[in-house]
C-alpha positions as CSV (number, residue, x, y, z in Angstrom):
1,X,112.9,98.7,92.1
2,X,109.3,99.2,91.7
3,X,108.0,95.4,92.5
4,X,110.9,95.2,95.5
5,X,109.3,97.9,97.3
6,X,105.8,96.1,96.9
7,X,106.9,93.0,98.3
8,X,108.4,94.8,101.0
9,X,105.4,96.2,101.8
10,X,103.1,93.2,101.3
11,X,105.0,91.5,103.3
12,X,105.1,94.2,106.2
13,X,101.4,94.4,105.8
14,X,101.0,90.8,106.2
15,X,102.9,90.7,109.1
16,X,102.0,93.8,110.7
17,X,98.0,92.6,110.6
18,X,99.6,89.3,112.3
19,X,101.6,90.9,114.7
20,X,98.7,93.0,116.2
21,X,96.2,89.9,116.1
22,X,98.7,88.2,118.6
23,X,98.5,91.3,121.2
24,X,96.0,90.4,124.1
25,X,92.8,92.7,124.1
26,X,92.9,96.3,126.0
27,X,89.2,96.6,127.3
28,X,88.2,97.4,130.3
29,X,85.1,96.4,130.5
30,X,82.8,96.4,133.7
31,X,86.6,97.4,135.3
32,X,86.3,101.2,133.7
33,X,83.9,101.9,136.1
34,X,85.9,102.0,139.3
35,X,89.9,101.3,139.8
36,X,90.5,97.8,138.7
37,X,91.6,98.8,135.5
38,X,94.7,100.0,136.9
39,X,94.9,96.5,138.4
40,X,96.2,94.6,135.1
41,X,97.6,97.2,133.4
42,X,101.2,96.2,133.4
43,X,102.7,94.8,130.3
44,X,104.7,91.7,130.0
45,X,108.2,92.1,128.8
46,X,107.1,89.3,125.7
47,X,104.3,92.1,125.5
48,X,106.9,95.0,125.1
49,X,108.8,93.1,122.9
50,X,105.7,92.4,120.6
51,X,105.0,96.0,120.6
52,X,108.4,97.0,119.4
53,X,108.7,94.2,116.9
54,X,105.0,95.4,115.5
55,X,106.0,99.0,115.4
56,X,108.4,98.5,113.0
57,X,106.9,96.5,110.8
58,X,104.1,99.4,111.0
59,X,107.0,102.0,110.6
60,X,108.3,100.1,107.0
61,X,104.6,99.7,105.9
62,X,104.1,103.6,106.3
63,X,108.0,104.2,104.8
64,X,107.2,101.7,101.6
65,X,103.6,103.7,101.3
66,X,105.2,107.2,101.2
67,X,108.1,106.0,99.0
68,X,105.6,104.6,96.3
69,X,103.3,107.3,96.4
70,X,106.8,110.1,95.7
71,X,107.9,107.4,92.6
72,X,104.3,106.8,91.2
73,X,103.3,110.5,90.9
């Protein structure tokens, strides 16, 4: 049971450091200073998407962490 949850979390791991390299960068830049950084801020429904797909692989990554830190102690 042991080396199933360590997959599982390898894998979410591996996958969750892939899934947030895909998601286009947040800086503002020069554009902080005045009010075009309000002008781009809306997401993408493929962006939303990404986000929910990448917070549950983060969600099973944290899950697998606390489960194996309970069982190991």
């Amino acid at each position: 049971m042991i080396k199933t949850i360590y997959v599982i979390q390898i894998i979410s791991a591996v996958l969750s450091v892939f899934l947030i390299l895909l998601h286009s960068p947040k800086g503002d830049g020069m554009a902080a200073i005045g009010a075009a950084s309000q002008l781009f801020s809306s997401q993408k429904s493929t962006e939303k998407g990404l986000n929910k797909v990448t917070y549950f692989f983060v969600g099973i990554f944290v899950l697998t962490s606390f489960l194996l830190g309970f069982i190991l102690k």
